[in-house]
N, C-alpha and C positions, 0 to 999 in steps of 0.2 A: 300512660304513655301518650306524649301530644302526635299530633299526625305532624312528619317528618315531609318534609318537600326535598323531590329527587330532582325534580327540573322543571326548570322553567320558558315557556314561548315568549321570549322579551319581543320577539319581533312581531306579535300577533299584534300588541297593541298600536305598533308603528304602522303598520298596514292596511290592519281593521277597523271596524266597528266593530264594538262587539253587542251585541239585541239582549241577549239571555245567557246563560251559565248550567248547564247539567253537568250531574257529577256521573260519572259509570265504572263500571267495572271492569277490570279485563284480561283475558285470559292467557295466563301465560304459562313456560314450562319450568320448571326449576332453575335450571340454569341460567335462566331469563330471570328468573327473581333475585338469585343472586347477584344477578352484573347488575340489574338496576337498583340493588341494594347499597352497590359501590356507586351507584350513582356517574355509570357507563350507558347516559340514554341521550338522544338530541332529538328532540322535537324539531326543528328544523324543515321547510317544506311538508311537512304533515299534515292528514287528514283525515277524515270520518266521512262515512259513506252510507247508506244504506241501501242494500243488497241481498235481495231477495226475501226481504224482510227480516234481515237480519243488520246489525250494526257493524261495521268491519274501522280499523285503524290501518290506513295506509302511510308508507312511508316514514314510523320511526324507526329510527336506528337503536339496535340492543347490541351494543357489541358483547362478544362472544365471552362467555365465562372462561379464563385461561386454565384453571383447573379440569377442567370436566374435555373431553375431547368431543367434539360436536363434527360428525361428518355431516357435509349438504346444508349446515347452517348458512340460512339467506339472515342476515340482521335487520333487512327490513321487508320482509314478509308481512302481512299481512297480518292483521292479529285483531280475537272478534272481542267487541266492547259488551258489556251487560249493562241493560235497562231495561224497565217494565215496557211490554210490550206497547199500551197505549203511548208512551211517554215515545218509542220509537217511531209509532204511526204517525204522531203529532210532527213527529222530525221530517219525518220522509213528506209529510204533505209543504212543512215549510222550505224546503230545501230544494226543494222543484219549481220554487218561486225562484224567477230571475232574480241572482246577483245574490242569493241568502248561499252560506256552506258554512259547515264542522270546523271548527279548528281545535287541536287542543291548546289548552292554555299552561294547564302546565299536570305533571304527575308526583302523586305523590304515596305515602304509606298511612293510611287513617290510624286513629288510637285503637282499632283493632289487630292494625299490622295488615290489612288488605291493600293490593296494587290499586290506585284510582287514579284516573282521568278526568282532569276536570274539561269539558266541552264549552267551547263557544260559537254560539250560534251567531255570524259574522256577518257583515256586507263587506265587500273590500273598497277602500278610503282612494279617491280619484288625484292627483295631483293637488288640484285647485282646496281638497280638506284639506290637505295634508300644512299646504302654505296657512291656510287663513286658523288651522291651529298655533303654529309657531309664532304668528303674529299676534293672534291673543296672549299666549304664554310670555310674551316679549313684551307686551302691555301690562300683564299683570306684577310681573317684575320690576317694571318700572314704578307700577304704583305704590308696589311694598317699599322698595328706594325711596319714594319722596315721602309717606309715611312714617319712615322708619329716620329720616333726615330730620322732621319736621321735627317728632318726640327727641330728640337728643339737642333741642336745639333752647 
């Protein structure tokens, strides 16, 4: 069974840099595996934290399995990620550098059928990147254009 993707952070790359990539773990409750099975999850303003030496996932949204009755379900509760601990400590020292943070990229179900998170370890992209990417992407288009002009010609 191929690993199935539940969701995706399309906005992280518009916003981001992204440095590096970890995969993790993370823990959730049945009900919660089931709605994100349906593929009821938004990454959306989301993030990763570390906290007390622990990993935490703040701010996605699980909305609520309509089968199961869930009294006091908060959908974006907090929810703690799995990684080897060095792999965490490594985090928490770079993430205390100005301008670096967690974002998830996206979640998904590996060929084991396990929830995972994929991590990116991010600077966030200042206006002035943001323009001088669209400008190169605008150049590069053009050049395929006249390449692409040139062979048919």
């Amino acid at each position: 069974m191929p690993e199935r993707i539940v969701a995706v952070n399309r906005k992280a790359q518009h916003d981001f840099e992204i440095l590096e990539t970890y995969e993790a773990g993370i823990v959730l409750t049945g009900p919660e595996v089931k709605s994100l099975r349906q593929g009821k999850v938004s990454l959306a303003e989301a993030y990763a934290k570390v906290n007390k030496g622990e990993l935490w996932l703040y701010n996605m949204h699980i909305a609520p399995y309509d089968p199961v009755l869930q009294r006091n379900y908060d959908p974006r509760q907090p929810r703690k990620l799995l990684m080897h601990r060095r792999e965490i400590d490594r985090l928490m020292g770079l993430t205390q550098q100005r301008g670096l943070t967690l974002i998830p990229l996206r979640v998904y179900f590996n060929e084991r059928g396990y929830a995972k998170v994929e991590l990116g370890l991010a600077r966030g992209k200042r206006k002035v990147d943001r323009r001088r990417e669209i400008i190169e992407r605008e150049m590069k288009r053009e050049v395929e254009r006249a390449l692409r002009g040139r062979r048919s010609s």
